[in-house]
N, C-alpha and C positions, 0 to 999 in steps of 0.2 A: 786818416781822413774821414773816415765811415767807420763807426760803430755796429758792431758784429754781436747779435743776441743767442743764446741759444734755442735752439730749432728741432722742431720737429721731423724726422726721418724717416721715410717707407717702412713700415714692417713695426709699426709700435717703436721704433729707438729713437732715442734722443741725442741729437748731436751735440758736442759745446767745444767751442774754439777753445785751445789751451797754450796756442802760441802763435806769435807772426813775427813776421822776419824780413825784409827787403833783400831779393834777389839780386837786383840790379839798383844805382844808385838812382833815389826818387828824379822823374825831370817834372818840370811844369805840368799839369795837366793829366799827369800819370805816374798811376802807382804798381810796383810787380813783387808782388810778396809772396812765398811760400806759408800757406797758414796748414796749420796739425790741429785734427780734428779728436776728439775722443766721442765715441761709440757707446753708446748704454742700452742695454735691451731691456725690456719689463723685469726680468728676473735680476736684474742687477750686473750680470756679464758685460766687459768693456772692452775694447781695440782704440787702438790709433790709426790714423790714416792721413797722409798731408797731400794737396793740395796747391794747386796754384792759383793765386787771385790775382784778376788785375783791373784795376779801378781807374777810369776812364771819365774825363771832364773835357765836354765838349769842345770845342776848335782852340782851347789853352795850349797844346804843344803848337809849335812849328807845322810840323806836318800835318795836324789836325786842321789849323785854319789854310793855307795852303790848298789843301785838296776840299774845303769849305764843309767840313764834317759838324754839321749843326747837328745832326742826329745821334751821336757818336757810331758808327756807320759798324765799329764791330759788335755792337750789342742788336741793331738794329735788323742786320740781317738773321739774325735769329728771333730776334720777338715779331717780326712781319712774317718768319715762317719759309721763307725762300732757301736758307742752308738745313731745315729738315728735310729736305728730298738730294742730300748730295749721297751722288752713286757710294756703293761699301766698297769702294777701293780708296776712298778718301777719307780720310781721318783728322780730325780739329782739336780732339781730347777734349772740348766744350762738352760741360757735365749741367752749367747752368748760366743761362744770360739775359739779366735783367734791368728795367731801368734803375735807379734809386730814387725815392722819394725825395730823399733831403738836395736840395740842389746848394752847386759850389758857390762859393762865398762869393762869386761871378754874377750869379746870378744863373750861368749857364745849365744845360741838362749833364747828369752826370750817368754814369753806368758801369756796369760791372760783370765782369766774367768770370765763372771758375773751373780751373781745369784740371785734367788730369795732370802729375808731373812726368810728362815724357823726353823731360831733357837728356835721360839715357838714348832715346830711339831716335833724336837729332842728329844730323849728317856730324859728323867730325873727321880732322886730318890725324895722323898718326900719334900726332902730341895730344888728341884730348880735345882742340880748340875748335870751335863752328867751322865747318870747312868750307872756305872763301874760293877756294879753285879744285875745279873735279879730277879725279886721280887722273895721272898719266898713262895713255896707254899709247899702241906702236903710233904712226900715218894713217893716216885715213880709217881710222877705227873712231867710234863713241864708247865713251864710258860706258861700262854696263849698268851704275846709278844715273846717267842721264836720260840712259834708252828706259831705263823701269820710271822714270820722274813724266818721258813724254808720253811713253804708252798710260799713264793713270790719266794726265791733263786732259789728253785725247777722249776717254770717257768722262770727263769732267765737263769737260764742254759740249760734250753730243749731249751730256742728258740733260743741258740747260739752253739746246740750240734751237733761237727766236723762243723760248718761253714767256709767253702774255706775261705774268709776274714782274720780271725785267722792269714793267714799264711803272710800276706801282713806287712810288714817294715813296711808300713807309720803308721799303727798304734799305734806304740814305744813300742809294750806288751813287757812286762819282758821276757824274753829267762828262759826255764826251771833250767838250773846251779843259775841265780841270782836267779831265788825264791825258789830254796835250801840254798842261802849261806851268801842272805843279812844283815841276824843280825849276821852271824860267828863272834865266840871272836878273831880272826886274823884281818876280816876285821874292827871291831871296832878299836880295840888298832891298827891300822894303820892309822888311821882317826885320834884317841886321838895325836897319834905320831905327825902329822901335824899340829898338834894344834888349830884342830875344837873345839873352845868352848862348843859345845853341852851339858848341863849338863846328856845329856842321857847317852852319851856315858862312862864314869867312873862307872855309876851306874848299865848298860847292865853287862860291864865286870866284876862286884860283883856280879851282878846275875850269869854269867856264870862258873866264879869257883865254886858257892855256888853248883849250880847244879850238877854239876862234881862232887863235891864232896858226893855231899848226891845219886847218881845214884852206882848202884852195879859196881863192875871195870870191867866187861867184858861191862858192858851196856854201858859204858863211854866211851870203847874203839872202840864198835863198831860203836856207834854215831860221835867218834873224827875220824876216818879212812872215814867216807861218807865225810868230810868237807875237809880233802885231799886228796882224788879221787870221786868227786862226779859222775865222770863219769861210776861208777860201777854200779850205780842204775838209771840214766838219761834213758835210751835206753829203761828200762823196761817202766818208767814213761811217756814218750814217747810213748809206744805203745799201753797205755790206753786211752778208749775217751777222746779227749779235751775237752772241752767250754770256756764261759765267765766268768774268778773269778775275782772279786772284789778284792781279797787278803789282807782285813784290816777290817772284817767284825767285829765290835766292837763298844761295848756302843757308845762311843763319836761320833760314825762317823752312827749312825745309828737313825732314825726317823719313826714317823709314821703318814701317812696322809687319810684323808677321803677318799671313794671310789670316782675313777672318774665320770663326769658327764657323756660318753660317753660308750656306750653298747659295749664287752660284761661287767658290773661290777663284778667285780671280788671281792669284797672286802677290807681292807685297802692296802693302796698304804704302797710301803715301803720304804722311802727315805735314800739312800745310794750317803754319802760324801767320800770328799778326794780317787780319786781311783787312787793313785800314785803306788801301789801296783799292777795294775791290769796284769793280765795274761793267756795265754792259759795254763790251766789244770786240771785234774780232778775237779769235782765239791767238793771232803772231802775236799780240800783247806779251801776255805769257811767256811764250817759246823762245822768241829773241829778249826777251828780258833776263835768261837766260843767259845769255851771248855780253849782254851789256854790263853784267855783275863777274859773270866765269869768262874771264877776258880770252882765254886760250881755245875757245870753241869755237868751230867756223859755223857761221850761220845758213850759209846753202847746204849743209849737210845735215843740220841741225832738221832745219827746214825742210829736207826730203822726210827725215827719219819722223818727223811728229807727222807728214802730209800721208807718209801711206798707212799710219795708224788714223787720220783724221777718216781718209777717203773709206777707209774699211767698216769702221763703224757708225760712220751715216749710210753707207750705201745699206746697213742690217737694218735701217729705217727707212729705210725707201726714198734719202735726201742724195743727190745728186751735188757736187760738186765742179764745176766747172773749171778751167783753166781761167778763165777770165777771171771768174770771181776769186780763185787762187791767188791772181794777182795781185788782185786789189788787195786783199787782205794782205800782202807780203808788203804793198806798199805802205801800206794802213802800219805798222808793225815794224820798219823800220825806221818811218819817219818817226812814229811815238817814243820807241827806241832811244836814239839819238835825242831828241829833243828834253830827257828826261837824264840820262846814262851819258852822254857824252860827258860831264865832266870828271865824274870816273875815268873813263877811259883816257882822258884825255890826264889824268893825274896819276896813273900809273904810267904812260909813258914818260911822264916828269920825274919821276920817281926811278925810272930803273936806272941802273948805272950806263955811263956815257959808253958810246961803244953801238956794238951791231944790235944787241939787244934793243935798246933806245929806239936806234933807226926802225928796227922795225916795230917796234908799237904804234910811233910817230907814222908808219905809213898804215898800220890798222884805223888809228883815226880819221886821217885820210879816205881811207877808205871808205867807211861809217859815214863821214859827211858827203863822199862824192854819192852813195847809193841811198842815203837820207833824200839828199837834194831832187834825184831822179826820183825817188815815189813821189815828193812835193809837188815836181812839174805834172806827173801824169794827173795826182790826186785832183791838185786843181783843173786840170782840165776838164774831167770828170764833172765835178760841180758846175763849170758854165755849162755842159753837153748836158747833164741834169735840170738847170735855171733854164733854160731855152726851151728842154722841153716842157716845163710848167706855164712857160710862156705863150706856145703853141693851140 
């Protein structure tokens, strides 16, 4: 797509690209290539070293226009400077992110990122493969990778909680409406309509009848009324603390790396990919997104377990957390949840075999939309108690 020159290196060396490769098979708008660099120092000495590139053309994939990424949103959080202050317990492998000159034959802005290859230090299940569900352990326990994934986010988010930055354009965060509305069955079957090849997109939209239909009809109704006026609920959402969400926190996109060599050590490092998702808002974003990918986790425990690591390390700030605004944020974070996840979840219960299994996913869904619906009710109420009072 982009032409790669040889460059200049820290320390007098010269770099030259000596190979490239595609990773994964090219989609619209994106490219993921492992490229192999060669090494030359002034005296002539060489090494190899490879790399990960991924070359990035603004809202051309699915998911790019979707979530309205005019900026290409993963390059942008780094050239505006906002993921140079992320705590060292979080790790990106981002080595270098920049725009590119040459713009796609679109017209649009393009960008590019290079990373380290830590597809070793990626979550995986017993075969090798991204691990799509968290190890098994007894009743009423958490994974010990779920508790190390909530205890890192938990500093992830104090140390971007309400940061002025947040509010800066250059950034390209998602705006509150898109990360209520990005997977909507309207916005897909408009996408489908266009004729985005995507195989995602046909299969979203079975997931999203399936849900519909297995959710109680008030549930359904209340969840379909937030996705044509989201503005009912926005202003609440809005007036809960923001921070730094990632907004894709799942198997594939999640890793785990040694503690750093530099004091304070905190522990394993948590390597978090792909943040095309990322945005200002509550921290449940996150947590239950979690819940909405790793089907077999229960969310009120999930939810205790990230809440006494949340309340611990604002209170070493002197941030107070109250039960009320604990709320909101849970309602914040279930409805986002659901509105986004439900057709997942709603496509593995279609998916498991007929039987007790089945039944109970089908009542997991169920469930998702009956306590989706209930943050819906409170959130809007919130907003007119909000509107009233600006009115006053």
């Amino acid at each position: 797509m982009y032409a790669e020159k040889t460059s200049s290196a820290p320390g007098g060396l010269t770099r030259r690209q000596v190979s490239s490769e595609p990773t994964v098979p090219e989609s619209p708008g994106r490219q993921l290539r492992r490229v192999r660099y060669r090494y030359t120092t002034p005296g002539g000495a060489h090494w190899y070293s490879s790399r990960i590139q991924k070359t990035i053309v603004a809202r051309a994939s699915w998911l790019g226009a979707l979530s309205e990424d005019s900026l290409v949103r993963e390059v942008s959080l780094w050239t505006s400077g906002l993921l140079t202050r992320l705590p060292r317990c979080i790790e990106t492998g981002v080595l270098e992110a920049r725009m590119l000159r040459e713009e796609s034959e679109s017209g649009a802005a393009a960008g590019r990122i290079e990373m380290r290859d830590l597809g070793s230090s990626r979550l995986r299940d017993r075969h090798g493969r991204p691990l799509r569900e968290p190890p098994a352990t007894p009743p009423g326990n958490l994974p010990p990778v779920v508790l190390t994934v909530l205890r890192n986010l938990a500093q992830l988010h104090v140390a971007y909680w309400e940061a002025p930055q947040l509010d800066d354009s250059a950034t390209g965060l998602m705006t509150a409406r898109d990360a209520l509305l990005v997977l909507a069955p309207s916005a897909l079957a408009a996408r489908l309509a266009e004729g985005d090849p995507s195989p995602y997109l046909p299969v979203a939209l079975a997931g999203w009848k399936a849900f519909f239909a297995m959710a109680a009809p008030g549930d359904a109704e209340a969840l379909t009324r937030i996705y044509h006026a989201p503005e009912s609920v926005i202003p609440a959402i809005a007036a809960l603390p923001g921070t730094l969400v990632h907004g894709d926190v799942w198997g594939p996109n999640l890793g785990l790396l040694p503690p750093g060599r530099q004091a304070p050590r905190t522990g394993r490092r948590l390597l978090l990919l792909d943040w095309e998702l990322a945005t200002e808002a509550p921290p449940t974003y996150d947590v239950l997104w979690l819940c909405g990918t790793w089907h077999a986790l229960h969310p009120p425990k999930l939810l205790a377990a990230y809440r006494a690591q949340l309340e611990r390390r604002l209170a070493a700030h002197g941030i107070p957390l109250t039960s009320g605004t604990w709320r909101g944020m849970v309602d914040a974070g279930y409805l986002r949840t659901a509105l986004t996840c439900g057709e997942a979840l709603a496509r593995s219960a279609v998916q498991a075999p007929a039987g007790a299994l089945r039944r109970r996913m089908e009542a997991r869904v169920r469930w998702w939309a009956a306590r989706a619906a209930t943050a819906a009710h409170r959130l809007i109420r919130e907003t007119t108690r909000l509107q009233l009072e600006d009115m006053v």
